[in-house]
mmJSON file of the N, C-alpha and C atoms, coordinates in Angstrom:
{"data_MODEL":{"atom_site":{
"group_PDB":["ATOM","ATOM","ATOM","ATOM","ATOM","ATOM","ATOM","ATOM","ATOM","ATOM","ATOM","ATOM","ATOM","ATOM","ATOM","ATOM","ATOM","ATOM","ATOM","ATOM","ATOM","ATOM","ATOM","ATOM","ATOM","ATOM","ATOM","ATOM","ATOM","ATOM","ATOM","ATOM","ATOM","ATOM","ATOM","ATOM","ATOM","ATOM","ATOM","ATOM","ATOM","ATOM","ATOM","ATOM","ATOM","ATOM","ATOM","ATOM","ATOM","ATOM","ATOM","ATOM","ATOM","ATOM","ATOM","ATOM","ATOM","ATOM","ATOM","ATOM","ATOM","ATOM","ATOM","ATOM","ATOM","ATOM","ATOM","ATOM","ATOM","ATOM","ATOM","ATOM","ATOM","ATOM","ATOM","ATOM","ATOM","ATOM","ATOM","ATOM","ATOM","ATOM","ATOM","ATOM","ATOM","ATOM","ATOM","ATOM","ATOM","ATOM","ATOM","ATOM","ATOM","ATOM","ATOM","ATOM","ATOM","ATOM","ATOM","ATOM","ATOM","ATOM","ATOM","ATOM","ATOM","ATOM","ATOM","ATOM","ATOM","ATOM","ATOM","ATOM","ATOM","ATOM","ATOM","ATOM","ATOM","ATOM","ATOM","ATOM","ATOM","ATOM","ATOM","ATOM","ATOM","ATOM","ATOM","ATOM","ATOM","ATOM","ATOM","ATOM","ATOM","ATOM","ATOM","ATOM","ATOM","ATOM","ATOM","ATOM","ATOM","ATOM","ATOM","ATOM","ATOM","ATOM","ATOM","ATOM","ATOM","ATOM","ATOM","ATOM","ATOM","ATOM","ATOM","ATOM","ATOM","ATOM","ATOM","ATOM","ATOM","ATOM","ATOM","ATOM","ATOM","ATOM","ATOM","ATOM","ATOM","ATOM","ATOM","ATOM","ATOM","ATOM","ATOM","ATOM","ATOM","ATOM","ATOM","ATOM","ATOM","ATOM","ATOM","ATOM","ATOM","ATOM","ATOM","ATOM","ATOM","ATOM","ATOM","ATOM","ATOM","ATOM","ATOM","ATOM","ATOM","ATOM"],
"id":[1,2,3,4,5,6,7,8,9,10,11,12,13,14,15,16,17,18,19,20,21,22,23,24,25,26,27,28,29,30,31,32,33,34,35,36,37,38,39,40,41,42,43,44,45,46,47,48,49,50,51,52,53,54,55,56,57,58,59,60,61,62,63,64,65,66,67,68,69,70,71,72,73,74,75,76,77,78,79,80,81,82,83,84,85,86,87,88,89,90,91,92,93,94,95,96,97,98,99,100,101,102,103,104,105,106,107,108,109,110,111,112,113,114,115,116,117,118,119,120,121,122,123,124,125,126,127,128,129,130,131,132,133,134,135,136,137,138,139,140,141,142,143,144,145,146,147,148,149,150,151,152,153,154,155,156,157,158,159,160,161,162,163,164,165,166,167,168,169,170,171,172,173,174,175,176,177,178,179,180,181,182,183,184,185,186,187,188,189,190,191,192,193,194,195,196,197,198],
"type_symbol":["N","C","C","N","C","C","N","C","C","N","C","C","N","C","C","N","C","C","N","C","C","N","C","C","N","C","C","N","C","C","N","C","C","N","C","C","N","C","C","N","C","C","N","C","C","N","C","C","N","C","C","N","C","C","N","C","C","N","C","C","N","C","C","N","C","C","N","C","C","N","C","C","N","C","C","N","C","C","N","C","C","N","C","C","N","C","C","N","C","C","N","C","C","N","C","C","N","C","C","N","C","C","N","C","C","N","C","C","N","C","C","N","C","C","N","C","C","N","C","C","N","C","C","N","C","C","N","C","C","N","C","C","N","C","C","N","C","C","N","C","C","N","C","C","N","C","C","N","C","C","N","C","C","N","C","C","N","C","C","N","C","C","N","C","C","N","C","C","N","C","C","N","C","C","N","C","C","N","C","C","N","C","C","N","C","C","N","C","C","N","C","C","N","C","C","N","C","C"],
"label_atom_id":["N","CA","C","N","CA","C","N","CA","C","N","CA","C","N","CA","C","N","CA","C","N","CA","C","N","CA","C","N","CA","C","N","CA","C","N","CA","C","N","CA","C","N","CA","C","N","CA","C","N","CA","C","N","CA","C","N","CA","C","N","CA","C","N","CA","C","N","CA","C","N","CA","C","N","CA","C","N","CA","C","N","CA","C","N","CA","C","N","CA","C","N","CA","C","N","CA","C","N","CA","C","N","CA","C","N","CA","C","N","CA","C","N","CA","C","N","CA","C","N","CA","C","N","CA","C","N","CA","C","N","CA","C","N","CA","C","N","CA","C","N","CA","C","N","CA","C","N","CA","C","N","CA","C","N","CA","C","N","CA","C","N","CA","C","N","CA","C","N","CA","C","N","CA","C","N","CA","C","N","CA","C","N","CA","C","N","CA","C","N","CA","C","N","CA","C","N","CA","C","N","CA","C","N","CA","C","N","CA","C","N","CA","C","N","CA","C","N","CA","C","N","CA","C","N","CA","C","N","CA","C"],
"label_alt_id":[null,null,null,null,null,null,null,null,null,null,null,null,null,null,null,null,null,null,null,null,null,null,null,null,null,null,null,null,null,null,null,null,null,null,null,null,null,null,null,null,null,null,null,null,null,null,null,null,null,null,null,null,null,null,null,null,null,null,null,null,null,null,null,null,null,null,null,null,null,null,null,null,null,null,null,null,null,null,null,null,null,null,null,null,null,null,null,null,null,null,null,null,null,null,null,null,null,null,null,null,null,null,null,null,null,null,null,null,null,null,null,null,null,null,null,null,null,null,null,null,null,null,null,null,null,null,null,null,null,null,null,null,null,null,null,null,null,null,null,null,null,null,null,null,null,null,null,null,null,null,null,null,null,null,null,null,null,null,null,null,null,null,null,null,null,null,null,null,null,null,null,null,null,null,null,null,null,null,null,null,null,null,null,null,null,null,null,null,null,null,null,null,null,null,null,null,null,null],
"label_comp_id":["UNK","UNK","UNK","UNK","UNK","UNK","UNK","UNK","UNK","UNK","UNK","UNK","UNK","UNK","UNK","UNK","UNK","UNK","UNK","UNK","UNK","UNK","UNK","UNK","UNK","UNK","UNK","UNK","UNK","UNK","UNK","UNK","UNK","UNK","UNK","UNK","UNK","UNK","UNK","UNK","UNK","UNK","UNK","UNK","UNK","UNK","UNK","UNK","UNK","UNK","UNK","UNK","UNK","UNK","UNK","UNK","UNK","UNK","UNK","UNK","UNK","UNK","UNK","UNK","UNK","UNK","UNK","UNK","UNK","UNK","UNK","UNK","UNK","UNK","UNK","UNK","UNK","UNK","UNK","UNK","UNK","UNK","UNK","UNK","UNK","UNK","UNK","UNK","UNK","UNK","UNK","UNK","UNK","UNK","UNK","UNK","UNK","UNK","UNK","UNK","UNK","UNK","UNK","UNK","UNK","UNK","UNK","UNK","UNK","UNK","UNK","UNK","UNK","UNK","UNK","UNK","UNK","UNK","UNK","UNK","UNK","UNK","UNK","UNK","UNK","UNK","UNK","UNK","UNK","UNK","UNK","UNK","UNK","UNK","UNK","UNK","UNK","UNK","UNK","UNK","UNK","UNK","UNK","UNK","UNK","UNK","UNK","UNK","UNK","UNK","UNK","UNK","UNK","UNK","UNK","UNK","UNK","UNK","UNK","UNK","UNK","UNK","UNK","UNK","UNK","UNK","UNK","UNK","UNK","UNK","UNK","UNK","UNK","UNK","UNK","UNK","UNK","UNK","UNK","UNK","UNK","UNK","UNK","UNK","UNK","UNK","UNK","UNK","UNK","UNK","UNK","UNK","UNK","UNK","UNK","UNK","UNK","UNK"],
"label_asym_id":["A","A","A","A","A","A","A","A","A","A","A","A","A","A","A","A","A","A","A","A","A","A","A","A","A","A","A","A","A","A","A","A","A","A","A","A","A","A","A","A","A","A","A","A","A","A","A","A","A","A","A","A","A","A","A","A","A","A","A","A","A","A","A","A","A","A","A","A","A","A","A","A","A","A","A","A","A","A","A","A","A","A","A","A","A","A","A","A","A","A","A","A","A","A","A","A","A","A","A","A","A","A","A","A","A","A","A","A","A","A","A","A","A","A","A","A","A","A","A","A","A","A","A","A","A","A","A","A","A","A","A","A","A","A","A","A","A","A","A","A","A","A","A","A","A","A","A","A","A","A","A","A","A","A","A","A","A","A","A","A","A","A","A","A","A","A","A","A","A","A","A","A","A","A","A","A","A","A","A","A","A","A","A","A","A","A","A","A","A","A","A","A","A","A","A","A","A","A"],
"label_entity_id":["1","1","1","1","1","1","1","1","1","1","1","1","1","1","1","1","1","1","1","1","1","1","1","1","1","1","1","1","1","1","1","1","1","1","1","1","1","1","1","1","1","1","1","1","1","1","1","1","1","1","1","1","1","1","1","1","1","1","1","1","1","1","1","1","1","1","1","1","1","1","1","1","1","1","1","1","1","1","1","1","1","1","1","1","1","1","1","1","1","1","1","1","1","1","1","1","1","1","1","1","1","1","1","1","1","1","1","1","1","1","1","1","1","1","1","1","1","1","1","1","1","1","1","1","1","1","1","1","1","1","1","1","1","1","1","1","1","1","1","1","1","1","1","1","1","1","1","1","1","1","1","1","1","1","1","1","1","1","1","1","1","1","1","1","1","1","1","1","1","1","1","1","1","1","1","1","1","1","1","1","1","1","1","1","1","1","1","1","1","1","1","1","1","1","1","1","1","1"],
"label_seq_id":[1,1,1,2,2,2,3,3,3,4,4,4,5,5,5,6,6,6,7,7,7,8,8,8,9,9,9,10,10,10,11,11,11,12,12,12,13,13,13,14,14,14,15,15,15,16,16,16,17,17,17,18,18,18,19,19,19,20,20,20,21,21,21,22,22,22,23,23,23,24,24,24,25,25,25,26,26,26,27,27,27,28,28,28,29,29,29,30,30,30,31,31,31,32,32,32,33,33,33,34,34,34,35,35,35,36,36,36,37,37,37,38,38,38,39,39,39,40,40,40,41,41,41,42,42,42,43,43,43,44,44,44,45,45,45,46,46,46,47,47,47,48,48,48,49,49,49,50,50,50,51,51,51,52,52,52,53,53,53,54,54,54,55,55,55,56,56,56,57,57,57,58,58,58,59,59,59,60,60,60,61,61,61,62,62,62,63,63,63,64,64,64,65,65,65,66,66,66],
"pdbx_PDB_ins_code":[null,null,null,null,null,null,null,null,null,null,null,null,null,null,null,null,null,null,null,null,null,null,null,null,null,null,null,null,null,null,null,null,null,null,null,null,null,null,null,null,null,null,null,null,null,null,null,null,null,null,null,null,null,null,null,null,null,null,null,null,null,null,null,null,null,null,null,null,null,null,null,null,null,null,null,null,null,null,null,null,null,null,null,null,null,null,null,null,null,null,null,null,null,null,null,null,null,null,null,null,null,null,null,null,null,null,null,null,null,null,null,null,null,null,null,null,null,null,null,null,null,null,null,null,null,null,null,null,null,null,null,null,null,null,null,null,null,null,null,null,null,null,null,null,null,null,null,null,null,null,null,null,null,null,null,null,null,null,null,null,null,null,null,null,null,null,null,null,null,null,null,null,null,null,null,null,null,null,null,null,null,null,null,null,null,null,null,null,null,null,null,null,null,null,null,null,null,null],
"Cartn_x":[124.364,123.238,122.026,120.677,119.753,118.836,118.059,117.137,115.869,115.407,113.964,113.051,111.971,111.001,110.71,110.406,110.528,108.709,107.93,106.29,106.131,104.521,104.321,103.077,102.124,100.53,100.733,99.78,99.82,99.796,101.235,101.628,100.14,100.292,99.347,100.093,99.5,100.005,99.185,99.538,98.323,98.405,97.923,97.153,96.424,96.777,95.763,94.733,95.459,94.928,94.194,94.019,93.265,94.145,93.854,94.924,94.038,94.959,95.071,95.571,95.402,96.429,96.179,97.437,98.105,97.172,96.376,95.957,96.245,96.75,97.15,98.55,99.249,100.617,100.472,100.474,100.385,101.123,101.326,101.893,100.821,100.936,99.652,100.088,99.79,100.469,101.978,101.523,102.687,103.21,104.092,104.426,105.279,106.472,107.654,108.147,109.048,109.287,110.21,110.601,111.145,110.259,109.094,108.361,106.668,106.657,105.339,105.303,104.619,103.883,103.488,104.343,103.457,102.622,101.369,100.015,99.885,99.508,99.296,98.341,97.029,95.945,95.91,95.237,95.035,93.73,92.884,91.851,91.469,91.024,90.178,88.773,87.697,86.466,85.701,86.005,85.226,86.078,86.741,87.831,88.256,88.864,89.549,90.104,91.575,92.568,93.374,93.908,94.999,96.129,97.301,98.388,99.54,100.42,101.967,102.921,103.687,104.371,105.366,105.513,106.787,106.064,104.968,104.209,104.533,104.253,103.988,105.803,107.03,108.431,108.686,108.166,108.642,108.569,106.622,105.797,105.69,105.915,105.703,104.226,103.672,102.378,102.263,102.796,102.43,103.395,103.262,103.592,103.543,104.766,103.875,103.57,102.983,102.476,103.221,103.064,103.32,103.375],
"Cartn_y":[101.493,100.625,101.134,101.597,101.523,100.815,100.592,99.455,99.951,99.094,98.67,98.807,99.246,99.151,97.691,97.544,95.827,95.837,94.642,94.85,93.752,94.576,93.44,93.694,92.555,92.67,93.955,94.963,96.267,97.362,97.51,99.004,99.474,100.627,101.466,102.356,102.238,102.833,103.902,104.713,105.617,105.32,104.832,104.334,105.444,106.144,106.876,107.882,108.295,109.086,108.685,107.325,106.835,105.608,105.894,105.041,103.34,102.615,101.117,100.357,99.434,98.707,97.522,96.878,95.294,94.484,93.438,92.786,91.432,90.753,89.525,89.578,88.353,88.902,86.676,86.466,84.99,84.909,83.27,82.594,82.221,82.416,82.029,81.484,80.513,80.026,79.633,78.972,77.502,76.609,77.103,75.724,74.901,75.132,74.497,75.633,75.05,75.908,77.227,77.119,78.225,78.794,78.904,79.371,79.78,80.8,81.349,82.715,82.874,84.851,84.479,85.782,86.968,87.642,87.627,88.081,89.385,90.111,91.181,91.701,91.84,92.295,93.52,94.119,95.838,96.055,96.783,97.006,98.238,98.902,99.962,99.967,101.022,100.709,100.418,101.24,100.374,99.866,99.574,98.738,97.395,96.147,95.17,94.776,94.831,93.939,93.518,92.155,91.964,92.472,92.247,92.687,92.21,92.033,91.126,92.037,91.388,92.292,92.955,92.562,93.275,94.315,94.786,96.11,97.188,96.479,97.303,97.62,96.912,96.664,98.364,97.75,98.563,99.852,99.693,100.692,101.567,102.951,104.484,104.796,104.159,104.387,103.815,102.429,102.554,103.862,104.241,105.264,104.622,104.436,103.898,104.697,104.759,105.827,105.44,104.162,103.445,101.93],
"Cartn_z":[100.375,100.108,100.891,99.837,100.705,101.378,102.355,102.771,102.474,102.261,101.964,103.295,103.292,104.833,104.739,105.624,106.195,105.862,105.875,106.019,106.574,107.458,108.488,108.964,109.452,109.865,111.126,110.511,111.003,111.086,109.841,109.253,108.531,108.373,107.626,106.913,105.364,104.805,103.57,103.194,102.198,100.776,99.944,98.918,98.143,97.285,96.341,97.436,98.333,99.637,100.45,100.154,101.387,102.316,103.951,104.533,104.764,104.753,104.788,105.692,106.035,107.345,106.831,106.895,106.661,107.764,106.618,108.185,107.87,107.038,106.297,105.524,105.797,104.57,104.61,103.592,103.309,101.967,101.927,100.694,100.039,98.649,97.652,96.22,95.898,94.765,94.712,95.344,95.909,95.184,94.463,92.785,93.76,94.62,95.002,96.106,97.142,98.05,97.794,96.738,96.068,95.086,94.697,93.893,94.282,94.81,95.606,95.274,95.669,95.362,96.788,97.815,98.858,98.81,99.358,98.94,100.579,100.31,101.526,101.164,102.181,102.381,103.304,102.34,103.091,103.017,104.219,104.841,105.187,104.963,105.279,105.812,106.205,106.726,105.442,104.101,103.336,102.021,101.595,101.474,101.405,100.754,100.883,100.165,99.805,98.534,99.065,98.004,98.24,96.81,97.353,96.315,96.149,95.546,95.787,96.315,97.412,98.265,97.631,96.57,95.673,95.237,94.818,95.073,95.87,96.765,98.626,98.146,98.161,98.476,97.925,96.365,95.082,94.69,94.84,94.405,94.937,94.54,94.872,95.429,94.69,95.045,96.745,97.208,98.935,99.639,100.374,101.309,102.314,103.646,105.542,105.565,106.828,107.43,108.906,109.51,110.6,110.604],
"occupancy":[1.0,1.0,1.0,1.0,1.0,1.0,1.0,1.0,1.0,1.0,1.0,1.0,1.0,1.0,1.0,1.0,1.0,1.0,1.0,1.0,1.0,1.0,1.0,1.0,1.0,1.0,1.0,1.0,1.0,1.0,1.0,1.0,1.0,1.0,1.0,1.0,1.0,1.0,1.0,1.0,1.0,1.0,1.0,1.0,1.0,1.0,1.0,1.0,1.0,1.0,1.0,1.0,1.0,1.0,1.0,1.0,1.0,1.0,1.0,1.0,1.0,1.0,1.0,1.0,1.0,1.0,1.0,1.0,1.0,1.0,1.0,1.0,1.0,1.0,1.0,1.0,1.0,1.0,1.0,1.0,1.0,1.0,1.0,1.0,1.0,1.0,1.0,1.0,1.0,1.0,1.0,1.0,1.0,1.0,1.0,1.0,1.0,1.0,1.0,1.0,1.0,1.0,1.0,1.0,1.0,1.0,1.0,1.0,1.0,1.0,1.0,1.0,1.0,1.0,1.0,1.0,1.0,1.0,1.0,1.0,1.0,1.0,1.0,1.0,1.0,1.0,1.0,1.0,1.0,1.0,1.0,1.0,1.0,1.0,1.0,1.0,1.0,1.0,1.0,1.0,1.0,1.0,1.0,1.0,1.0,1.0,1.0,1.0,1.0,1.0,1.0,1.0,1.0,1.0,1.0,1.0,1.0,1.0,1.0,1.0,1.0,1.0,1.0,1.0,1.0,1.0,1.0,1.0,1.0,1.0,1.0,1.0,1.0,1.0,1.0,1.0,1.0,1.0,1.0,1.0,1.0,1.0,1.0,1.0,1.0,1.0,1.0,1.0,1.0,1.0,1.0,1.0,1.0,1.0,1.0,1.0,1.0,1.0],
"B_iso_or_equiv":[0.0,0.0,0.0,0.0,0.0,0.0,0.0,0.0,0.0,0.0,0.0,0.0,0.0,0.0,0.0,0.0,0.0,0.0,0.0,0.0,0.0,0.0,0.0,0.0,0.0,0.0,0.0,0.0,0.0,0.0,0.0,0.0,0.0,0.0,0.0,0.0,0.0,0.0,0.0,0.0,0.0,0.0,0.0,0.0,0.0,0.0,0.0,0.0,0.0,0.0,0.0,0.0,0.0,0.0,0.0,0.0,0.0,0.0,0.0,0.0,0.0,0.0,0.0,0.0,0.0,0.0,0.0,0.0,0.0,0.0,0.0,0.0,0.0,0.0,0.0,0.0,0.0,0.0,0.0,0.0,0.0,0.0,0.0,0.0,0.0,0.0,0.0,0.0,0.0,0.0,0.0,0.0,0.0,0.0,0.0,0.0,0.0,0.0,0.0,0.0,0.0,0.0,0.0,0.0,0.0,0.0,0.0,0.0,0.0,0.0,0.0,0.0,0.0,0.0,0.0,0.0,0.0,0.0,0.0,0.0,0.0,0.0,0.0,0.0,0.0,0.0,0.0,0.0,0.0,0.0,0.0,0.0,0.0,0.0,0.0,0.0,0.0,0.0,0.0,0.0,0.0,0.0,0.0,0.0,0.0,0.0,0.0,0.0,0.0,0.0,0.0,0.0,0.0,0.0,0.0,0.0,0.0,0.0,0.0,0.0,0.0,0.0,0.0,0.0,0.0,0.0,0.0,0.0,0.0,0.0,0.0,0.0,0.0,0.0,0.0,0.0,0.0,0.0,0.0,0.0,0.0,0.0,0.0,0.0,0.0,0.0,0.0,0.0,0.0,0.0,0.0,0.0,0.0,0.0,0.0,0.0,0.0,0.0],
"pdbx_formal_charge":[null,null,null,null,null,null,null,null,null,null,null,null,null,null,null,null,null,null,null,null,null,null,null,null,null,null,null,null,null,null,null,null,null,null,null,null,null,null,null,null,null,null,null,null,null,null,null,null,null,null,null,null,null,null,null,null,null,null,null,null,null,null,null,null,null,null,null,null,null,null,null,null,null,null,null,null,null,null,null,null,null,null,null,null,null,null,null,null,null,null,null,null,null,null,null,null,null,null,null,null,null,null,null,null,null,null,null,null,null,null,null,null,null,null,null,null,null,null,null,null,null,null,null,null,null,null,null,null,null,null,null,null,null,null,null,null,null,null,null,null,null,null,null,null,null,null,null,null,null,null,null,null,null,null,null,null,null,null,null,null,null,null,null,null,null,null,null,null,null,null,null,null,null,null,null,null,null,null,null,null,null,null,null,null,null,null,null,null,null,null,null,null,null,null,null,null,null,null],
"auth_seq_id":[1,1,1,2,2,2,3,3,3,4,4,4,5,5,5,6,6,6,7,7,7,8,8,8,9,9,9,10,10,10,11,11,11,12,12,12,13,13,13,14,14,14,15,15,15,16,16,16,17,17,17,18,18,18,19,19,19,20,20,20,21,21,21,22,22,22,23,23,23,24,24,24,25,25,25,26,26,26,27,27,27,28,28,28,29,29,29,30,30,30,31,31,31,32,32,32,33,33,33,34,34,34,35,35,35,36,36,36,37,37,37,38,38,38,39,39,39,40,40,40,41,41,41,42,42,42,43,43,43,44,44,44,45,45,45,46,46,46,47,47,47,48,48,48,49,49,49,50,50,50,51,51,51,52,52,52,53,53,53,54,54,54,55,55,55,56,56,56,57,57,57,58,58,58,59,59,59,60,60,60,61,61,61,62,62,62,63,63,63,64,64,64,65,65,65,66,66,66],
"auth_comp_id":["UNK","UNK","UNK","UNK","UNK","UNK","UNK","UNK","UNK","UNK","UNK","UNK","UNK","UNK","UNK","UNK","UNK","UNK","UNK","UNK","UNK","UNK","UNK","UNK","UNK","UNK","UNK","UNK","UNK","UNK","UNK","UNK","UNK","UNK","UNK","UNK","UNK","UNK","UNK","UNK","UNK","UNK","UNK","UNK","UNK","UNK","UNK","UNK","UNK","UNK","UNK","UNK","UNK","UNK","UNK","UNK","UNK","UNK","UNK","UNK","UNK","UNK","UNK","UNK","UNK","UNK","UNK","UNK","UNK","UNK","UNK","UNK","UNK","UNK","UNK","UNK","UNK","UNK","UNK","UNK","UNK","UNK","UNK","UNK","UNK","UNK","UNK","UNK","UNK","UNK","UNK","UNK","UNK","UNK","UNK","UNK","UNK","UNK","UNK","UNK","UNK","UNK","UNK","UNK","UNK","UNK","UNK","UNK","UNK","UNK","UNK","UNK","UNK","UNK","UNK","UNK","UNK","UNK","UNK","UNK","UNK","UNK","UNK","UNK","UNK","UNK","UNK","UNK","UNK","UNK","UNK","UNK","UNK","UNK","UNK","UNK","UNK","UNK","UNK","UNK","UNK","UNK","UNK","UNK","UNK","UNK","UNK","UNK","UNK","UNK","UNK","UNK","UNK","UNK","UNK","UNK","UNK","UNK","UNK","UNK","UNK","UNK","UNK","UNK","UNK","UNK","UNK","UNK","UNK","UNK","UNK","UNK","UNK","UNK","UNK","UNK","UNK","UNK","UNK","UNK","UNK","UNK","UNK","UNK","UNK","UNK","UNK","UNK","UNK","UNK","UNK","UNK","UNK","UNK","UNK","UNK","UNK","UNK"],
"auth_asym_id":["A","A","A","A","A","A","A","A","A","A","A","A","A","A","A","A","A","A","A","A","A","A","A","A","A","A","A","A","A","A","A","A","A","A","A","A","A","A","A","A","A","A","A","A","A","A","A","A","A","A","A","A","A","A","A","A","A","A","A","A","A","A","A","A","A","A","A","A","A","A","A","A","A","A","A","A","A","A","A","A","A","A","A","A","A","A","A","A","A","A","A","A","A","A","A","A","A","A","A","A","A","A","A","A","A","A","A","A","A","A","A","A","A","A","A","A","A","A","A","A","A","A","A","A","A","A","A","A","A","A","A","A","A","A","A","A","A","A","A","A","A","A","A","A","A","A","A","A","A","A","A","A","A","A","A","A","A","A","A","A","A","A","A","A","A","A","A","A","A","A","A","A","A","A","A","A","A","A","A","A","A","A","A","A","A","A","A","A","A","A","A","A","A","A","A","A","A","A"],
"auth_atom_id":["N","CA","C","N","CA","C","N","CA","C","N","CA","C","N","CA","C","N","CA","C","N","CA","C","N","CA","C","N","CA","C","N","CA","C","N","CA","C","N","CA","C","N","CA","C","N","CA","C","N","CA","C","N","CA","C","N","CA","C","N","CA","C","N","CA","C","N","CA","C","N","CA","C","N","CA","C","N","CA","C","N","CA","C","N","CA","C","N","CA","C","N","CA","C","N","CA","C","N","CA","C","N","CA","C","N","CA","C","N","CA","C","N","CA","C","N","CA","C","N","CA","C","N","CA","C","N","CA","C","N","CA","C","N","CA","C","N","CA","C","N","CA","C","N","CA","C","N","CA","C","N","CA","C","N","CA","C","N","CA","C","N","CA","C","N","CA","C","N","CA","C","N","CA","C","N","CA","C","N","CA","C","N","CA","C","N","CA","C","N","CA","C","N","CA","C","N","CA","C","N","CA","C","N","CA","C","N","CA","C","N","CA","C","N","CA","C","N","CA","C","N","CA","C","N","CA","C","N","CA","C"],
"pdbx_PDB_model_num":[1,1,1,1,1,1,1,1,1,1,1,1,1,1,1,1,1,1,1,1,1,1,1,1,1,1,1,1,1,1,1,1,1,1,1,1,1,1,1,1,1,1,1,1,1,1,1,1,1,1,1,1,1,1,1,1,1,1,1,1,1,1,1,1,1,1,1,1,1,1,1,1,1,1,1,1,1,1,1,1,1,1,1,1,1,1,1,1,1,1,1,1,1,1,1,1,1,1,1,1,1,1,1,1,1,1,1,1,1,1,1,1,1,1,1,1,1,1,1,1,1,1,1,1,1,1,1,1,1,1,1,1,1,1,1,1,1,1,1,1,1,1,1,1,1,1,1,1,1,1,1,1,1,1,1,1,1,1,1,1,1,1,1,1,1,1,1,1,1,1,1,1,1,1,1,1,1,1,1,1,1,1,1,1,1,1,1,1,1,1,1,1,1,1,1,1,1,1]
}}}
């Protein structure tokens, strides 16, 4: 079984060659306590999104860095 990188306010990670750092990871769209979307915000100097952490989990496209 493989593991998954864990995410957390901090990591930096590279994005379409440019690096990013986690500076937010929140609940957003709150139907029931079992039914929410993880929202994670990444920052750069000129830069700001957010994205669903199953992205970041999933997606090839994040890379850590740290």
């Amino acid at each position: 079984m493989a593991y998954l990188n864990e995410v957390f306010k901090g990591q930096t990670y590279t994005i379409d060659g440019e690096e990013f750092k986690i500076t937010e990871i929140r609940a957003t769209n709150v139907v029931s306590s079992s039914d929410y979307v993880i929202a994670v915000t990444f920052q750069n100097e000129n830069k700001t999104f957010d994205t669903n952490i199953e992205k970041v989990i999933k997606g090839d496209d994040y890379k850590l860095i740290s």
